[in-house]
N, C-alpha and C positions, 0 to 999 in steps of 0.2 A: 430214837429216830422214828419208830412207826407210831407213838401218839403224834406227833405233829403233823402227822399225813391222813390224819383220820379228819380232824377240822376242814381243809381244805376239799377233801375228798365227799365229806359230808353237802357241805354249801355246795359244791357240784351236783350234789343229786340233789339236793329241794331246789333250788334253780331249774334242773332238768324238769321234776316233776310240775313247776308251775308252767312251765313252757306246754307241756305235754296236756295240761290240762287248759292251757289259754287257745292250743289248736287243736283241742276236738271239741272246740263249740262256733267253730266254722262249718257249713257246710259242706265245705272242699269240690261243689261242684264246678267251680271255675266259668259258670254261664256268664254269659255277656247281659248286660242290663238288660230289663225288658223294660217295653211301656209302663208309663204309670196304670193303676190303677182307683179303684174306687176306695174310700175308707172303709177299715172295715169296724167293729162296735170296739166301743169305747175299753180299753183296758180296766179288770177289774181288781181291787185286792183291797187289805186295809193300809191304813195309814201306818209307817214306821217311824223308830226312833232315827236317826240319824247314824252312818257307820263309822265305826271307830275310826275316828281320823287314821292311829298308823297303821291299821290294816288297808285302809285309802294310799297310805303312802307306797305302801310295800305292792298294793296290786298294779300300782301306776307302772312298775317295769314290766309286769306280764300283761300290759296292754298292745292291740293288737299295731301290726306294723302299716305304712302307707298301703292303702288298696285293701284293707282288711276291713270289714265292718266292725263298728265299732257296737261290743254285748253290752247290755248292764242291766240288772235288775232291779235298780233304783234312780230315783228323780229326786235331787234334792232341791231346797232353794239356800240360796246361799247369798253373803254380802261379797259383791267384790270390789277392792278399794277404786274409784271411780264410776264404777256403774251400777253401785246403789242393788238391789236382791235377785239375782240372775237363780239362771237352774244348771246344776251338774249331775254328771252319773253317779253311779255309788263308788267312784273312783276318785269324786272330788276334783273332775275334770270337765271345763264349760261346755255348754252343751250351746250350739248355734239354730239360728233358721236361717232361710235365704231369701234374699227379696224377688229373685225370678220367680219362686214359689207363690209369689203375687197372685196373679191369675186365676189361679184357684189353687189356691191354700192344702188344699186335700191330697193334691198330687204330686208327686217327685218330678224334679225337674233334673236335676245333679246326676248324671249318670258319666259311663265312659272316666276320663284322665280327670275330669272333676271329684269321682271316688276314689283318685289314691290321696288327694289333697284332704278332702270334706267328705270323712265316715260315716256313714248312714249308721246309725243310732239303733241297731237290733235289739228286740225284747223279747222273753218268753212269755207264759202264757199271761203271765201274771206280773207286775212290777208294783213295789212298794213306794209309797211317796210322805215324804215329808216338805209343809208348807206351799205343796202344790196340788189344787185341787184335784181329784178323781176324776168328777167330771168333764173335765177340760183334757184329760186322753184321751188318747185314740191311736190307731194305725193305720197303714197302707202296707198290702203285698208288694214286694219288692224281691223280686225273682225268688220266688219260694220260702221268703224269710219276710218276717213280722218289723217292719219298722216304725220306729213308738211317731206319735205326733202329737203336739201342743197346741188346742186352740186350734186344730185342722193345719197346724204347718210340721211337715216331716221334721226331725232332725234330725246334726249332724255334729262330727266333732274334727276339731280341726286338728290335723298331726303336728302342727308347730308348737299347740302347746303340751309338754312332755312334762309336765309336774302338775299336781295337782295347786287349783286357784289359778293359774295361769289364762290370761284372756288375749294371747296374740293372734287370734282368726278377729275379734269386733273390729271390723269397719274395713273389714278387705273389701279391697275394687271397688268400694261403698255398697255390699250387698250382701256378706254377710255379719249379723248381729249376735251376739249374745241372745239370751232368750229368757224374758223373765217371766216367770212363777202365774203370769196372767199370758201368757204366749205373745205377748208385744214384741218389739227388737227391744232391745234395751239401746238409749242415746243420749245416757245421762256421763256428766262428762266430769264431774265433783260432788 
């Protein structure tokens, strides 16, 4: 009787512990969005392999919930069937831009009931990339937290999609896009 209570008991605590470790890389200060501001220099690091798909699989349930920023320490480019080489986190989850960010590209627009929908894309100091250039990062301060940018447009990740390769945020309201590897929208349709 108590082997069979070790199995289940066990998956309870590595469950516990990725949870535990998916919320302390919030900053739990609960601020209300602030104004945009300026970019700041370009994220540095080197180029990486690409992460092990099922480790991609498995972090996808310890990602964060509606209203959470969305962490990663990787940019990948990826093929997705219909839109041709998009960019994901190191979760293997699409990563979007928005066209209100139009304006000037450099600045966050998404604030308030729009970041529990569209998660602002939080990076540390350093993020690795495969198939996306270096160059083409960057950030913007976003209430005290580093938010990565492509091509001078923020990004974001949409909560509808819950598996990784998933692209159900392209072409909301028609404004936001998937985001390809050159920071275009992606609007390729076959």
């Amino acid at each position: 009787m108590i082997p069979r209570r070790i199995g289940p008991s066990l998956a309870a605590g590595l469950v516990s512990a990725v949870l535990l470790t998916a919320c302390g890389s919030s900053n739990g200060s609960g601020a209300a969005d602030a104004a945009p501001t300026t970019p700041a220099a370009p994220v540095t690091s080197a180029s990486a392999a690409a992460p092990d798909p099922a480790a991609a699989t498995a972090a996808v349930s310890a990602s964060p919930g509606a209203g959470q920023p969305a962490t990663t320490a990787a940019v990948l480019a990826r093929t997705a069937q219909g839109l041709g080489s998009i960019v994901t986190d190191d979760k293997g989850l699409t990563l979007y831009r928005y066209d209100k960010d139009q304006s000037n590209p450099s600045k966050w627009t998404c604030s308030g009931a729009c970041t529990k929908t569209w998660l602002p894309v939080i990076v540390p100091e350093s993020v690795q990339t495969s198939g996306v250039a270096q160059s083409l990062l960057g950030t913007v301060h976003r209430n005290g937290q580093t938010q990565l940018t492509l091509a001078g447009w923020p990004l974001y990740r949409y909560v509808g999609d819950t598996a990784a390769g998933q692209t159900n945020g392209q072409g909301k309201d028609e404004e936001w896009y998937a985001v390809t590897p050159a920071g275009q929208k992606s609007t390729a349709t076959g």
